[in-house]
Backbone as a chain_set.jsonl record, in Angstrom:
{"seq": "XXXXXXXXXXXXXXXX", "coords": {"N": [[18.173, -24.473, -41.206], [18.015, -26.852, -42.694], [17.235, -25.599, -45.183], [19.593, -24.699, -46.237], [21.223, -27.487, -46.527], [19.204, -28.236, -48.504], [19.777, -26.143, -50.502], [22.554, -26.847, -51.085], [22.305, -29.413, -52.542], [21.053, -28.95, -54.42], [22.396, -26.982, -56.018], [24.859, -28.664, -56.315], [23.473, -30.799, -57.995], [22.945, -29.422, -60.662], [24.918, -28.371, -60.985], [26.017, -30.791, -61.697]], "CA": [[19.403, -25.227, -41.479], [17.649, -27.777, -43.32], [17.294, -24.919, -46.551], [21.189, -24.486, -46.565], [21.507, -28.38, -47.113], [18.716, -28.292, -49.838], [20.369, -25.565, -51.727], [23.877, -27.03, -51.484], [22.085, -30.275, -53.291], [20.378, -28.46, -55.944], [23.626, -26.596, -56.814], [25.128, -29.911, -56.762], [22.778, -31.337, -59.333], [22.535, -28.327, -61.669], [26.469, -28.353, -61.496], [26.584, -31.771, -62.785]], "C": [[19.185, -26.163, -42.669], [17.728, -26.825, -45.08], [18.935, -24.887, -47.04], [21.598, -26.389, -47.597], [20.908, -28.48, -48.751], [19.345, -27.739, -51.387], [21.708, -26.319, -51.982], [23.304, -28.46, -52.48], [21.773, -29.894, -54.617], [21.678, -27.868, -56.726], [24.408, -27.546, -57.005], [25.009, -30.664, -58.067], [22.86, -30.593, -60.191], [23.902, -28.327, -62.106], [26.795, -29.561, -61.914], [25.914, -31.591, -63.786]], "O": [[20.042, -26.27, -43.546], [18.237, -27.397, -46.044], [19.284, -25.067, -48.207], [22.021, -26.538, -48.744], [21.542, -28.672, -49.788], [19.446, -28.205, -52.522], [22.006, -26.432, -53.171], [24.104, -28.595, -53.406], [22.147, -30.406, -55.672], [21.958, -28.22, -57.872], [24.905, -27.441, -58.126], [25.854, -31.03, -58.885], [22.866, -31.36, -61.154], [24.198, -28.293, -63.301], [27.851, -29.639, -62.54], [26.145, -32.238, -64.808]]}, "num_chains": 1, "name": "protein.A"}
């Protein structure tokens, strides 16, 4: 579960 959050951060960051 914990990988799902990670990625949604990283695509987060990369998309700002």
């Amino acid at each position: 579960m914990f990988i799902i959050l990670v990625l949604m951060v990283a695509t987060t960051a990369l998309g700002s």
